[in-house]
Backbone atoms as SQL, in Angstrom:
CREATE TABLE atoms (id INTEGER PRIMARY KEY, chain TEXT, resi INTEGER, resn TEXT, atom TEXT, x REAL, y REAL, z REAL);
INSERT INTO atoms VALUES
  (1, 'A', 1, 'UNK', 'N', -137.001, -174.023, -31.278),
  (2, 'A', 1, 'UNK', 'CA', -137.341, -175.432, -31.170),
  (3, 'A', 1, 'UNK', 'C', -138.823, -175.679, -31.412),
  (4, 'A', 2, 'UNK', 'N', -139.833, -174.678, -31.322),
  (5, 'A', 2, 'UNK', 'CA', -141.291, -174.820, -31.125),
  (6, 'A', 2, 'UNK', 'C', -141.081, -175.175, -32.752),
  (7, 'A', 3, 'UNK', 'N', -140.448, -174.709, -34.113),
  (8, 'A', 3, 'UNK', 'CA', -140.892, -175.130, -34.953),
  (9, 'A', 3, 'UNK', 'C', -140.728, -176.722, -35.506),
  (10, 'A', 4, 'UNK', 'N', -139.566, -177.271, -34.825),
  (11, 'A', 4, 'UNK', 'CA', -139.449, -178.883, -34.882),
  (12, 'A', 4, 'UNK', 'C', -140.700, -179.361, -34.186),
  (13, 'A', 5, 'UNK', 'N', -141.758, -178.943, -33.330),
  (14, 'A', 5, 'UNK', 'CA', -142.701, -179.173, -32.574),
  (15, 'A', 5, 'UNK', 'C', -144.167, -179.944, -33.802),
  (16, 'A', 6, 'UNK', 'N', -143.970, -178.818, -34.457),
  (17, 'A', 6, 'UNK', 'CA', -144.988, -178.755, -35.456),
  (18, 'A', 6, 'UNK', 'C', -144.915, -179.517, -36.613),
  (19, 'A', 7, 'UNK', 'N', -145.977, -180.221, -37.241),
  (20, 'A', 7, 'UNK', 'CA', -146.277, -181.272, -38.304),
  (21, 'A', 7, 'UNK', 'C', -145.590, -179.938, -39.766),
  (22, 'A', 8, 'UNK', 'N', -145.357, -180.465, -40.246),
  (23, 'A', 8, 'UNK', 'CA', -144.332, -180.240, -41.794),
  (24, 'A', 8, 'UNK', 'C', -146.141, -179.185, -42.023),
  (25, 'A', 9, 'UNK', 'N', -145.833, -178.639, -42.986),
  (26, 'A', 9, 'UNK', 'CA', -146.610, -177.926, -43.798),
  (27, 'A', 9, 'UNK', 'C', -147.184, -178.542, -45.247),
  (28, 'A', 10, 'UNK', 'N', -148.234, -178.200, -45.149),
  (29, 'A', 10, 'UNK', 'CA', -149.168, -179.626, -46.264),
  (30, 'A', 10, 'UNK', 'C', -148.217, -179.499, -48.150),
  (31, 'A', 11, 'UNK', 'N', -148.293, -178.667, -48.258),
  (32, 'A', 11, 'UNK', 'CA', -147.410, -178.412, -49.368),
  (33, 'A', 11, 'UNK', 'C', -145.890, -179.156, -49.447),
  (34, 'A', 12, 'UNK', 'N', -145.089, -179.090, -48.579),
  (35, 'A', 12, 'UNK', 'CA', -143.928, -179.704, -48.336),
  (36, 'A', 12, 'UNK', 'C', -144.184, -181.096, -47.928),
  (37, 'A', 13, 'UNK', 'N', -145.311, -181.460, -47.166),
  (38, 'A', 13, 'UNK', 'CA', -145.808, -182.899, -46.600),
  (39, 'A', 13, 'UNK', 'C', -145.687, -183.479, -48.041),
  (40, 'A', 14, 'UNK', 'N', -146.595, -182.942, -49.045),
  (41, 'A', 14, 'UNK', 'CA', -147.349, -183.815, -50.508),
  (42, 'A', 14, 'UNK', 'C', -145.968, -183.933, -51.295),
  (43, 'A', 15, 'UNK', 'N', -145.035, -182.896, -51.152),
  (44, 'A', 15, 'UNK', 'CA', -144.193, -183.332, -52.059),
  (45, 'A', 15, 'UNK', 'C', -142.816, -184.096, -51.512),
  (46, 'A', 16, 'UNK', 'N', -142.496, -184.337, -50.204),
  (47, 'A', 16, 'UNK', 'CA', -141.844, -185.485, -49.352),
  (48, 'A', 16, 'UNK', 'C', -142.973, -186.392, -49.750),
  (49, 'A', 17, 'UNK', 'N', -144.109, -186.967, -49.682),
  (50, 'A', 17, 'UNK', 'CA', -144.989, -188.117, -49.812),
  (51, 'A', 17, 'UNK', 'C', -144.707, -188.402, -51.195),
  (52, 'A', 18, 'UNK', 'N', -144.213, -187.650, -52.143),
  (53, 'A', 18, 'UNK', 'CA', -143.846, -187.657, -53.672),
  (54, 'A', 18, 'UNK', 'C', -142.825, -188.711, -53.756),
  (55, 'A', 19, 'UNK', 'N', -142.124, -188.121, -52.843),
  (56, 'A', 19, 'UNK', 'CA', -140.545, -189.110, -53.169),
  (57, 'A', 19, 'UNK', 'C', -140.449, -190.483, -52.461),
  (58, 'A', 20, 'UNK', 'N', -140.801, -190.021, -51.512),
  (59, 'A', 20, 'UNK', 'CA', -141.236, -191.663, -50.361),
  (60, 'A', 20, 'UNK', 'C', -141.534, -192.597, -50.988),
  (61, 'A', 21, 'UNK', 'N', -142.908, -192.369, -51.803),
  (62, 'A', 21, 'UNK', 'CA', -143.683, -193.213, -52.924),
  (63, 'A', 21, 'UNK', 'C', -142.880, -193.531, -54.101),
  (64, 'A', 22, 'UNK', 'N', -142.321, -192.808, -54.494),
  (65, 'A', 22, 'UNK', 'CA', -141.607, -193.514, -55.975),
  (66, 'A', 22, 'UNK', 'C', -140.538, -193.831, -55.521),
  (67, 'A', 23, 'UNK', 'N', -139.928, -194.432, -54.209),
  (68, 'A', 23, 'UNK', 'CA', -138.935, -195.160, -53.718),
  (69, 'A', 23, 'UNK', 'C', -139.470, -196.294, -53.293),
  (70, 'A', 24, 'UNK', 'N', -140.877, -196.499, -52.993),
  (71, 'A', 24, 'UNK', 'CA', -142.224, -197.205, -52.262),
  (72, 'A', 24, 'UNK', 'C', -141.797, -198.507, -53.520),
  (73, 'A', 25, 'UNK', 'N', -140.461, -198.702, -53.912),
  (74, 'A', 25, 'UNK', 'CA', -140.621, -200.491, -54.697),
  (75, 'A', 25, 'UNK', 'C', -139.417, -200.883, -55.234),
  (76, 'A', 26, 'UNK', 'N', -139.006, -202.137, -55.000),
  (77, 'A', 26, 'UNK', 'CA', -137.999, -202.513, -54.964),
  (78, 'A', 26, 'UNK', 'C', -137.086, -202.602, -56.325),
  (79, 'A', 27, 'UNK', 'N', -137.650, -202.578, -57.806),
  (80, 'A', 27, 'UNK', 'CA', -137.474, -202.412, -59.118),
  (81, 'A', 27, 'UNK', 'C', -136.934, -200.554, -59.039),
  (82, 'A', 28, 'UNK', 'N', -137.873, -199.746, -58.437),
  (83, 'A', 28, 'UNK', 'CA', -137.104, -198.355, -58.634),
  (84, 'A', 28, 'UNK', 'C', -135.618, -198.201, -57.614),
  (85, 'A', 29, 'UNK', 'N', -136.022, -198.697, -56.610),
  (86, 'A', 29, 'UNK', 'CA', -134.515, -198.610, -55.910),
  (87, 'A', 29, 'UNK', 'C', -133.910, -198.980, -56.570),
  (88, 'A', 30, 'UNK', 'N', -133.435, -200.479, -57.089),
  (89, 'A', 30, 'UNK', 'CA', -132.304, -201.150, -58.088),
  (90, 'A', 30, 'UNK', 'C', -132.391, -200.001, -59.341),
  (91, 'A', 31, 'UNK', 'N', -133.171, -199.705, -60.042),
  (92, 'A', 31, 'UNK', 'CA', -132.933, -198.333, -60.651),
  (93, 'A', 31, 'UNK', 'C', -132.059, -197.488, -60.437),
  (94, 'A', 32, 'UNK', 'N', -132.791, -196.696, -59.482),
  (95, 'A', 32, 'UNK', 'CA', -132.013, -195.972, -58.805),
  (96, 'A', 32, 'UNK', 'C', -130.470, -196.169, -58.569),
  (97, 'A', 33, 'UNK', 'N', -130.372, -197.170, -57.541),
  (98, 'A', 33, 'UNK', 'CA', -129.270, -197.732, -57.656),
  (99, 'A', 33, 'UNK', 'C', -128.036, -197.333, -58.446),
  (100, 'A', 34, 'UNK', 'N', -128.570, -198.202, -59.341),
  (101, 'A', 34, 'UNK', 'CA', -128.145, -198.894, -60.791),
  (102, 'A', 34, 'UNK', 'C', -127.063, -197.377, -61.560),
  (103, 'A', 35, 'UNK', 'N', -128.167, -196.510, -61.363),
  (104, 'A', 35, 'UNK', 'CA', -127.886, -195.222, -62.596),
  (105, 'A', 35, 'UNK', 'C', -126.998, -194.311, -61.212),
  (106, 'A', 36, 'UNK', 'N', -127.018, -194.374, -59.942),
  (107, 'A', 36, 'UNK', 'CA', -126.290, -193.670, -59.093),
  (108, 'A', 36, 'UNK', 'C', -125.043, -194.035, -59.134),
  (109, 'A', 37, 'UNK', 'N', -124.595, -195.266, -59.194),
  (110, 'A', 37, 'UNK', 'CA', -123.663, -196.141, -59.235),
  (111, 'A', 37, 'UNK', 'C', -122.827, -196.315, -60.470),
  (112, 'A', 38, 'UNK', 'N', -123.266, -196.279, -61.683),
  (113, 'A', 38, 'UNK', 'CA', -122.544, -196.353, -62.683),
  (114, 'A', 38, 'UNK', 'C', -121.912, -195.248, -63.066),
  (115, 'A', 39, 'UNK', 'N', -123.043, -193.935, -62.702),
  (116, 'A', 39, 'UNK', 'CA', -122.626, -192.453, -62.785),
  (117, 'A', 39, 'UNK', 'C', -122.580, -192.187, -64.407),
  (118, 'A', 40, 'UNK', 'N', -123.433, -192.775, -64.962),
  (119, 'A', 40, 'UNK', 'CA', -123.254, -191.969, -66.537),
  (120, 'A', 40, 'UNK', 'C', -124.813, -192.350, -66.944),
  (121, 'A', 41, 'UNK', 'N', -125.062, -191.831, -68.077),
  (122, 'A', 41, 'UNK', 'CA', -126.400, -192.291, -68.196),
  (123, 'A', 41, 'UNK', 'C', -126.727, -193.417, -69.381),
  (124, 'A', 42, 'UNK', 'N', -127.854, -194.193, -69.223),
  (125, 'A', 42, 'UNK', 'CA', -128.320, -195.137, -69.331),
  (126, 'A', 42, 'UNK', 'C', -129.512, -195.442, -70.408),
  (127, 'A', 43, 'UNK', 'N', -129.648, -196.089, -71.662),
  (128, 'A', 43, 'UNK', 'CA', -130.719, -196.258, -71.560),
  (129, 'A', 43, 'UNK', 'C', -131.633, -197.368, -71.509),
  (130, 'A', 44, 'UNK', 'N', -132.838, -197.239, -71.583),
  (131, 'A', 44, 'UNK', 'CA', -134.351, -198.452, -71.168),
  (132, 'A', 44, 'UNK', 'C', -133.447, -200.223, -71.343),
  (133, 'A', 45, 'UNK', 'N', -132.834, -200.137, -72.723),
  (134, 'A', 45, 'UNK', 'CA', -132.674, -201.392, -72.908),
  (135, 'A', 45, 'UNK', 'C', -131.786, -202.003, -71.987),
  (136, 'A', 46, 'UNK', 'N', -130.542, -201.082, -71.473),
  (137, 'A', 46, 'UNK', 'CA', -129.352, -200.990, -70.800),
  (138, 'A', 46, 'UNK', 'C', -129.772, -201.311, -69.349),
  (139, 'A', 47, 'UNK', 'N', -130.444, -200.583, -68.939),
  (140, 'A', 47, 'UNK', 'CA', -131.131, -200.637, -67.820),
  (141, 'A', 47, 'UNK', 'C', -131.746, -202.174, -67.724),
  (142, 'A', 48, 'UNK', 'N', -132.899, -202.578, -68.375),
  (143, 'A', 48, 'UNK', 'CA', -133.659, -203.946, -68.161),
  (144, 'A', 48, 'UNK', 'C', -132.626, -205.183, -68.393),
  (145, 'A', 49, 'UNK', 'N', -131.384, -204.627, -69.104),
  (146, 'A', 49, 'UNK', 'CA', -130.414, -206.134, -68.881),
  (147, 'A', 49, 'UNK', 'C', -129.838, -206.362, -67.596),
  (148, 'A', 50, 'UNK', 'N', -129.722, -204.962, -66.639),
  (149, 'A', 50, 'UNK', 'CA', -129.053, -204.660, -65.449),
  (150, 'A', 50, 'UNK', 'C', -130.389, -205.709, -64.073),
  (151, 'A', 51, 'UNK', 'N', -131.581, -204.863, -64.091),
  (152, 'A', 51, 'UNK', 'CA', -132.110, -204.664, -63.239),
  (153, 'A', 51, 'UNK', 'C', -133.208, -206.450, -63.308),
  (154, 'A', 52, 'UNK', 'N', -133.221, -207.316, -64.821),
  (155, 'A', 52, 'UNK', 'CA', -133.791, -208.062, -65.208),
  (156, 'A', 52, 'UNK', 'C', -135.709, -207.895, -64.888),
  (157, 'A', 53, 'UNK', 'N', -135.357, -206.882, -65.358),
  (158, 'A', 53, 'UNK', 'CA', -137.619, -206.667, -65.495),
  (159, 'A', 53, 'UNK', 'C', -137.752, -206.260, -66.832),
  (160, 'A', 54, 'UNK', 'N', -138.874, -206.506, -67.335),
  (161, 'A', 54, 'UNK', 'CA', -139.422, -206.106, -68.483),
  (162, 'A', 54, 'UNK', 'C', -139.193, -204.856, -68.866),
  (163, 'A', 55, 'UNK', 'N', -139.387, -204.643, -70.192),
  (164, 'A', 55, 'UNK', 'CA', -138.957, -202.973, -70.425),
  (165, 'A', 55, 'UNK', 'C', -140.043, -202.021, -70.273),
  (166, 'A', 56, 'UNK', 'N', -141.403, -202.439, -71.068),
  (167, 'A', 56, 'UNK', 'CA', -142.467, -201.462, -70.227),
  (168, 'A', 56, 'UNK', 'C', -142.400, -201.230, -68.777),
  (169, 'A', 57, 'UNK', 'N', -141.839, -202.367, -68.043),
  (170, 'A', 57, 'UNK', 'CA', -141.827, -202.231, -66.726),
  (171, 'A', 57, 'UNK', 'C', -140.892, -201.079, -66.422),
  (172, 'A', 58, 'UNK', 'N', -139.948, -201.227, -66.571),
  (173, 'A', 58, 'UNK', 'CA', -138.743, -200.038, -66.527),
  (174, 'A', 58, 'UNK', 'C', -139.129, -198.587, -67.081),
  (175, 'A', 59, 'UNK', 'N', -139.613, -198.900, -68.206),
  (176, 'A', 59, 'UNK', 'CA', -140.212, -197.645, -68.843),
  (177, 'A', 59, 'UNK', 'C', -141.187, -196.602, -67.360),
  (178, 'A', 60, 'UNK', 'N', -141.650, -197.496, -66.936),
  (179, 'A', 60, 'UNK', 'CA', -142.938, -196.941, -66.514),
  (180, 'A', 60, 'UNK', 'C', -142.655, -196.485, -65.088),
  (181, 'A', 61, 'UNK', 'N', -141.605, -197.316, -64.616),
  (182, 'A', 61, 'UNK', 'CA', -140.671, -196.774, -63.393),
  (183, 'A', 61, 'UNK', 'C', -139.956, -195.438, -63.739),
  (184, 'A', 62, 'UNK', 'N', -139.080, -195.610, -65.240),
  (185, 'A', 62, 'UNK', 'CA', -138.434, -194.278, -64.871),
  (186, 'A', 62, 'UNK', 'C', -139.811, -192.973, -65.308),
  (187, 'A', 63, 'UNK', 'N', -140.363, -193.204, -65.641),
  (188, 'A', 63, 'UNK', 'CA', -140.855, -192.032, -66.166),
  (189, 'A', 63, 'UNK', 'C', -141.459, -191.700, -64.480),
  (190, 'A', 64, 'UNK', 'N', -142.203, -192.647, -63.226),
  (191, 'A', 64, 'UNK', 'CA', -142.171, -191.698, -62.325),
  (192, 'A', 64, 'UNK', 'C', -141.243, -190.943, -61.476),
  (193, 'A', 65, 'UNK', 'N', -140.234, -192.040, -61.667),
  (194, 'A', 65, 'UNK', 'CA', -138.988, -191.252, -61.221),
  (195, 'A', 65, 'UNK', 'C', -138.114, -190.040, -61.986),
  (196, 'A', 66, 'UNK', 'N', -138.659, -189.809, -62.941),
  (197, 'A', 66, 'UNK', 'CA', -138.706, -188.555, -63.970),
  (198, 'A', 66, 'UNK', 'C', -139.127, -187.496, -63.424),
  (199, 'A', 67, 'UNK', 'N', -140.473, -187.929, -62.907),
  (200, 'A', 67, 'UNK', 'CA', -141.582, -187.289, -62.515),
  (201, 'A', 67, 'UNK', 'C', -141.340, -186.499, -61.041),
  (202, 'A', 68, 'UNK', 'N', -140.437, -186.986, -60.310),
  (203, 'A', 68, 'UNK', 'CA', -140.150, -186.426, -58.990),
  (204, 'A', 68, 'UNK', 'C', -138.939, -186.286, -59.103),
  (205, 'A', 69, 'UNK', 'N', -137.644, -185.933, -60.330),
  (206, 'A', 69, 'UNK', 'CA', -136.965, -185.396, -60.537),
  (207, 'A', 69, 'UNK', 'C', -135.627, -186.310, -60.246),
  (208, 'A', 70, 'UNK', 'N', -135.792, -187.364, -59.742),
  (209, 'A', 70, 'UNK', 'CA', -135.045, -188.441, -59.270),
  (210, 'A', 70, 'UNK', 'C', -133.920, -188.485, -60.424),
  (211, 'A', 71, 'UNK', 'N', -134.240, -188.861, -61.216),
  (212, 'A', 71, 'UNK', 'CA', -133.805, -189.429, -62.790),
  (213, 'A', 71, 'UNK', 'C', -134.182, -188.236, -63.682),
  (214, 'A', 72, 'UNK', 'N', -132.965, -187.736, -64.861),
  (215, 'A', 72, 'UNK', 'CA', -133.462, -187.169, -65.645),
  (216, 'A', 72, 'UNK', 'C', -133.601, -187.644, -66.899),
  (217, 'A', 73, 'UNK', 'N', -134.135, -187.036, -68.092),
  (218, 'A', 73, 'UNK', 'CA', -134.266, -187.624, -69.485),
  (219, 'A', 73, 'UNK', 'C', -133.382, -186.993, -70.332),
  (220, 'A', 74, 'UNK', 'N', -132.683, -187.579, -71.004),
  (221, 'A', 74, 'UNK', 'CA', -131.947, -186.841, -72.128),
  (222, 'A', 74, 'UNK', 'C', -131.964, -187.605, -73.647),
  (223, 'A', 75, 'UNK', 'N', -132.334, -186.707, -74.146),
  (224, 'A', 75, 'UNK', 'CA', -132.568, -187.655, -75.594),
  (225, 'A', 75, 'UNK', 'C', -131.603, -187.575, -76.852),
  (226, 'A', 76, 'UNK', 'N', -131.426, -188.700, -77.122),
  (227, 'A', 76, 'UNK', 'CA', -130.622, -188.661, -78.272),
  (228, 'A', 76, 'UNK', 'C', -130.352, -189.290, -79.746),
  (229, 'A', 77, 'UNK', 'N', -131.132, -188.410, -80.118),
  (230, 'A', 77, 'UNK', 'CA', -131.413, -189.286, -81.984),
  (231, 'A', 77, 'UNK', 'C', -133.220, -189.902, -81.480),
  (232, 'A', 78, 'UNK', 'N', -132.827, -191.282, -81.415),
  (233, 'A', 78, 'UNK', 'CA', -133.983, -191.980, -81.068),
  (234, 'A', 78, 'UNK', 'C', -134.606, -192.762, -79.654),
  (235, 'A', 79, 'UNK', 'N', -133.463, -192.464, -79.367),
  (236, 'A', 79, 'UNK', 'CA', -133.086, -193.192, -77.764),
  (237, 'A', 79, 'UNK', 'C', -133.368, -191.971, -76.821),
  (238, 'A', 80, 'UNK', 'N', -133.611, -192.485, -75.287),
  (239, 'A', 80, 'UNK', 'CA', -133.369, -191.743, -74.513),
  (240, 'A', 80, 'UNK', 'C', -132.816, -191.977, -73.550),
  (241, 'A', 81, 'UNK', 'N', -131.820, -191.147, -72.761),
  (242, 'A', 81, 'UNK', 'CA', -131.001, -191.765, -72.151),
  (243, 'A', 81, 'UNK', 'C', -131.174, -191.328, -70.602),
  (244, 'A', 82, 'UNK', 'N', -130.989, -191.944, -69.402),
  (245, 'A', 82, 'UNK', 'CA', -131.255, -191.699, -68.302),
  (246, 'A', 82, 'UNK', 'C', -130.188, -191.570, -67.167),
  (247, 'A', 83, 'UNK', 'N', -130.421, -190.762, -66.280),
  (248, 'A', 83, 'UNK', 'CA', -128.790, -190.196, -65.603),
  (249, 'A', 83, 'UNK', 'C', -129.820, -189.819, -64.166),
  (250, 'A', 84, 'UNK', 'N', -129.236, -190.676, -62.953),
  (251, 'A', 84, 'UNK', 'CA', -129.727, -190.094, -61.693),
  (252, 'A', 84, 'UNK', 'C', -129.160, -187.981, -61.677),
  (253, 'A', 85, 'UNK', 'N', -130.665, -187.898, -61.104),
  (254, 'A', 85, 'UNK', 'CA', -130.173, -185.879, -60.617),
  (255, 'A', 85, 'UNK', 'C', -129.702, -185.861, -59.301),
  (256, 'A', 86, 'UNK', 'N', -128.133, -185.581, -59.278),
  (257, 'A', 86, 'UNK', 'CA', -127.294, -185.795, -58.448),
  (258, 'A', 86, 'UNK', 'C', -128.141, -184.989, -57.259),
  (259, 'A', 87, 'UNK', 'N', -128.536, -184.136, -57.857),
  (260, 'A', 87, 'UNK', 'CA', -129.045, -182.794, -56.826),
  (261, 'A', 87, 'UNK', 'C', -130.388, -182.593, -56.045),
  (262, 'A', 88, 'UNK', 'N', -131.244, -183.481, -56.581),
  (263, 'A', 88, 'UNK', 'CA', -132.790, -183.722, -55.852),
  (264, 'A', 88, 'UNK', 'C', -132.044, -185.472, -54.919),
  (265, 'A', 89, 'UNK', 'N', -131.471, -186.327, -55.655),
  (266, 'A', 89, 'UNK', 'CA', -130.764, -187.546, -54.378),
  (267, 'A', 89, 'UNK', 'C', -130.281, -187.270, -53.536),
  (268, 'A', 90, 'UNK', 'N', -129.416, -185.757, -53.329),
  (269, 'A', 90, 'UNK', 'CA', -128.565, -185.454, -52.161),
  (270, 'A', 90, 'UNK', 'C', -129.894, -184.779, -51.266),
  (271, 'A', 91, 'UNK', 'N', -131.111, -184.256, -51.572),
  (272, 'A', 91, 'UNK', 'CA', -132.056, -183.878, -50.969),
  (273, 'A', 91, 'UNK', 'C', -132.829, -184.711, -49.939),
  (274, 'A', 92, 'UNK', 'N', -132.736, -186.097, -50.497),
  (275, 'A', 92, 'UNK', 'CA', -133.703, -187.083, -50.563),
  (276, 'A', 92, 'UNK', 'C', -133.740, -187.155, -48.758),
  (277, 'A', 93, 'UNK', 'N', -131.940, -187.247, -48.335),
  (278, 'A', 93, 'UNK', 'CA', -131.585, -187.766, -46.478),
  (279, 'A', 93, 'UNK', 'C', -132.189, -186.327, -46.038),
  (280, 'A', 94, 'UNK', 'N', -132.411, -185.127, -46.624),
  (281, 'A', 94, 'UNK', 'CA', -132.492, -183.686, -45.667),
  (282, 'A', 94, 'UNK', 'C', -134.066, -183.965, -45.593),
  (283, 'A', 95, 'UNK', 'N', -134.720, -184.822, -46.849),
  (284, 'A', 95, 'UNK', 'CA', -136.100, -184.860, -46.535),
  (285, 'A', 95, 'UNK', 'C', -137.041, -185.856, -45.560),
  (286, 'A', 96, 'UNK', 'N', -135.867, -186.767, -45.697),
  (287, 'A', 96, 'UNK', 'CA', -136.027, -187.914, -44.345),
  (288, 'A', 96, 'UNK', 'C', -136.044, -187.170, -43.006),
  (289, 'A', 97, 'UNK', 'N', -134.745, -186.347, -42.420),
  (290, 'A', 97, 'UNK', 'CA', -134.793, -185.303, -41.513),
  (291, 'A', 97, 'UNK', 'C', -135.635, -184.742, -41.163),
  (292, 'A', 98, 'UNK', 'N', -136.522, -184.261, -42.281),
  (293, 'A', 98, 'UNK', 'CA', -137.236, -182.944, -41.797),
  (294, 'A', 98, 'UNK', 'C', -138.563, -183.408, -41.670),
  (295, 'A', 99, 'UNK', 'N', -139.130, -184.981, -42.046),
  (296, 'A', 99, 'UNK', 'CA', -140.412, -185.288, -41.517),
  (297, 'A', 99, 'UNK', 'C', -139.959, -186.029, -40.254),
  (298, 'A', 100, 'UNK', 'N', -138.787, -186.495, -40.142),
  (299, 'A', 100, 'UNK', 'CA', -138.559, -187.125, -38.641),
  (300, 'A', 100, 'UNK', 'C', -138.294, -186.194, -37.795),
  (301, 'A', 101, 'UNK', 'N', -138.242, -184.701, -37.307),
  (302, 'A', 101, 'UNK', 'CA', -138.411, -183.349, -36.653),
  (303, 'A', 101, 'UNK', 'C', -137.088, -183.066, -36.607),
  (304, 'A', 102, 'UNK', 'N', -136.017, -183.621, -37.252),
  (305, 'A', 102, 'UNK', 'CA', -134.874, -183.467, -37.374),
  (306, 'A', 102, 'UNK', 'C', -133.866, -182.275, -37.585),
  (307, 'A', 103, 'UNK', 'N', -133.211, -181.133, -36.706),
  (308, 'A', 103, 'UNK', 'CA', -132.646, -180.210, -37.672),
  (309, 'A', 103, 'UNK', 'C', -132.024, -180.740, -38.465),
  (310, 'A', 104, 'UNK', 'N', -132.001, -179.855, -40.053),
  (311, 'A', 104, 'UNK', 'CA', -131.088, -180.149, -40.892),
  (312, 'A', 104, 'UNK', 'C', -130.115, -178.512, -41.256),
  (313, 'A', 105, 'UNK', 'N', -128.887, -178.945, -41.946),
  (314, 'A', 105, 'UNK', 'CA', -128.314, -177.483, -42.141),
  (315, 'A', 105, 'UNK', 'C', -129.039, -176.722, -43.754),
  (316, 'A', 106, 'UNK', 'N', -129.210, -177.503, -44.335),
  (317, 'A', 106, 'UNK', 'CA', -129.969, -176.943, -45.419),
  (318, 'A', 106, 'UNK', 'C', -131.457, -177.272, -46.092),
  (319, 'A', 107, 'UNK', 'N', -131.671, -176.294, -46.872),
  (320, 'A', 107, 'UNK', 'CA', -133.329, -176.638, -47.791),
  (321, 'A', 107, 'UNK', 'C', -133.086, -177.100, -48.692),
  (322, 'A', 108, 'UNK', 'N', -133.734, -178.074, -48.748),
  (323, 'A', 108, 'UNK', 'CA', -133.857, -179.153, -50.234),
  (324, 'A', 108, 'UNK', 'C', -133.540, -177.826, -51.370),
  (325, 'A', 109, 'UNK', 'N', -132.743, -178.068, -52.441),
  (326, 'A', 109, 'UNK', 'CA', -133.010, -177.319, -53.594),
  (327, 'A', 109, 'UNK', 'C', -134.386, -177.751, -54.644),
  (328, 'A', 110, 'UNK', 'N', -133.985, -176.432, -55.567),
  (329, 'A', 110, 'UNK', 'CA', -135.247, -176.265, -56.276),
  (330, 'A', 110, 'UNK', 'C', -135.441, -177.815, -57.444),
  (331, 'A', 111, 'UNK', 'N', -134.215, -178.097, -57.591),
  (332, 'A', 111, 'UNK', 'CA', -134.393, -178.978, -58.301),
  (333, 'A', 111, 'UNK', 'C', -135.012, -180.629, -58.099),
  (334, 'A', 112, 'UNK', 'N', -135.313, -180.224, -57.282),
  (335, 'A', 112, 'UNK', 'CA', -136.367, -181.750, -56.147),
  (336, 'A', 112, 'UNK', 'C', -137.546, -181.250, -56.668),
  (337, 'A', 113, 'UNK', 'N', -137.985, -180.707, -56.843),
  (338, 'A', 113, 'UNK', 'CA', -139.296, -179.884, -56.315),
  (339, 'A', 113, 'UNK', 'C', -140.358, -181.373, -57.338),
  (340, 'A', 114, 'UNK', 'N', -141.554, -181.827, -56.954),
  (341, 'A', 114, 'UNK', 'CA', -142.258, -182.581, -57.740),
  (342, 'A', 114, 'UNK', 'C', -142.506, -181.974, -58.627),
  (343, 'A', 115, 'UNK', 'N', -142.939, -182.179, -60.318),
  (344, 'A', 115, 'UNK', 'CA', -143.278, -182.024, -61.289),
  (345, 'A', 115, 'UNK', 'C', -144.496, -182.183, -61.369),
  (346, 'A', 116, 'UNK', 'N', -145.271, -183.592, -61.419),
  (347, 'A', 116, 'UNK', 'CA', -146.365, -184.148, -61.498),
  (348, 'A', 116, 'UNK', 'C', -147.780, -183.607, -61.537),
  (349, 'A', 117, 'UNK', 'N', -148.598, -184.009, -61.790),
  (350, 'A', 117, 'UNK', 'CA', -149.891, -183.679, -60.771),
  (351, 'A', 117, 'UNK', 'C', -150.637, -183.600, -59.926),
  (352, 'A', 118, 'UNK', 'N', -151.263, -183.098, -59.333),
  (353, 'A', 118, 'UNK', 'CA', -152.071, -182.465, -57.975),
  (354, 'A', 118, 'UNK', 'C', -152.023, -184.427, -57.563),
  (355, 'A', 119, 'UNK', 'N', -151.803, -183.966, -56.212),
  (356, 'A', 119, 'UNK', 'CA', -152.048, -184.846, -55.499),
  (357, 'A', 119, 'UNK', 'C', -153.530, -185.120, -54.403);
């Protein structure tokens, strides 16, 4: 129990503060959403008729949600197409857990892990 006692470890802190933040707005949730829910993937234009924001706007959302593994990219021809990562979202509640001192039964997988740059 002494280790639920103790503040998260700075490495694991920065990259839970990763995901927190690119959930931190109401355009990426409906994103999010959006591409969890339909279950196939999506792209930019498809998306901004759904979510009604601009497309740079969207653009610029998914690419951070790219960025913390949320959403992946898949490209095709000229397009690119976008598909929630089933497997860093199912992470997302174990990472809520584990800054609220919560046991959980498992470790986030590798495929969460932030991408990005130094924080």
């Amino acid at each position: 129990m002494k280790e639920l006692s103790q503040p998260l470890d700075r490495a694991t802190a920065i990259e839970y503060a990763s995901w927190f933040r690119a959930l931190a707005d109401a355009s990426r949730i409906q994103i999010v959403s959006l591409l969890a829910r339909r279950g196939v993937p999506m792209n930019v234009g498809e998306i901004v008729a759904e979510v009604q924001v601009g497309q740079s706007t969207v653009s610029a959302h998914l690419k951070l949600l790219a960025e913390v593994r949320f959403v992946l990219a898949e490209h095709r021809g000229t397009a690119t197409y976008y598909r929630i990562n089933d497997a860093c979202v199912e992470c997302f509640p174990t990472a809520a857990d584990v800054v609220m001192g919560r046991p959980v039964p498992t470790q986030p997988v590798s495929e969460c892990h932030y991408r990005g740059g130094s924080q």
